[in-house]
C-alpha positions in Angstrom: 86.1 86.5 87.2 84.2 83.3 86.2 84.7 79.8 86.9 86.2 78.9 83.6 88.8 81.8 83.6 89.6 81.2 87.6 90.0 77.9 86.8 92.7 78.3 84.0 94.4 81.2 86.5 94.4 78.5 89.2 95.4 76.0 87.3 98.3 78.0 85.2 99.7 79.2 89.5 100.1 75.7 90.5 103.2 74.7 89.2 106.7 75.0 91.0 108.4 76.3 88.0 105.8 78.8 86.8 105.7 80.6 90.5 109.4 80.9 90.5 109.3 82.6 87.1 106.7 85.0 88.5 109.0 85.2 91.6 111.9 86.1 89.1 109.7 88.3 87.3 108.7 90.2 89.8 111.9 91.0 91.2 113.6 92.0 87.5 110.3 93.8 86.2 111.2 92.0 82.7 113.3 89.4 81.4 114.1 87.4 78.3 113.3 83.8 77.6 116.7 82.5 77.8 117.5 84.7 81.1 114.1 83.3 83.2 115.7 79.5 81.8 118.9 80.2 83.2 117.3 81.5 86.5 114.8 78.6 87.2 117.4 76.4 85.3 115.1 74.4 83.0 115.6 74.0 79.5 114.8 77.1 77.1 111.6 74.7 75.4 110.5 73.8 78.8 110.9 77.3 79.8 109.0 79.2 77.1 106.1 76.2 77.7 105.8 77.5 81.3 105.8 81.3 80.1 103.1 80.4 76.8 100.9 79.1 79.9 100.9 81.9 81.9 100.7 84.1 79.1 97.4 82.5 77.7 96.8 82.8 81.1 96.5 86.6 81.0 99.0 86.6 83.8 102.4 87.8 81.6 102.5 90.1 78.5 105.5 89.6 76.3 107.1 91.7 73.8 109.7 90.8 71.0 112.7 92.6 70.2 114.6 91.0 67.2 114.8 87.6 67.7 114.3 87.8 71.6 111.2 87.4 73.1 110.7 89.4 76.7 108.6 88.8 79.6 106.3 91.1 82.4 104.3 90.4 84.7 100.5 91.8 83.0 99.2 95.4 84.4 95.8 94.0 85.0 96.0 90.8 86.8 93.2 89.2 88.6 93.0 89.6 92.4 93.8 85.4 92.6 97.1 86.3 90.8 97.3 89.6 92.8 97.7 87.3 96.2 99.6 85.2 95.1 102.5 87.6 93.7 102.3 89.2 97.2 103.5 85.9 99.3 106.0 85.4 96.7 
């Protein structure tokens, strides 16, 4: 992984919110917008802020189903992101 992509990985893990959506995430599999905001209990703007970060962030993939937009934790995620999932 290079500096500039460790750096946005790094950067896009350390935030309270965003590691208890992964947290949430990995214990459902998958999950809609409005179901991670009611979760973590943040707005549903703040919310799909958080998941457009980790998903530029090559950490979620998301899907959309009518007019719902789902989240999952991506298939090939970096060992940083790897380590931290497993202490969550």
């Amino acid at each position: 992984m290079k500096d500039k992509g460790l750096e946005r990985t790094l950067k896009a893990l350390a935030n309270k919110r965003r590691l208890l959506i992964l947290r949430y995430l990995k214990n459902t599999k998958e999950a809609s917008v409005g179901d991670i905001a009611g979760e973590i209990k943040l707005s549903f703007n703040a919310t799909s802020k958080h998941l457009g970060v980790l998903y530029t962030a090559d950490i979620l993939d998301r899907e959309q189903r009518n007019v719902q937009m789902y989240y999952r934790i991506a298939h090939d995620i970096s060992s940083p992101v790897r380590s931290v999932l497993s202490i969550l």
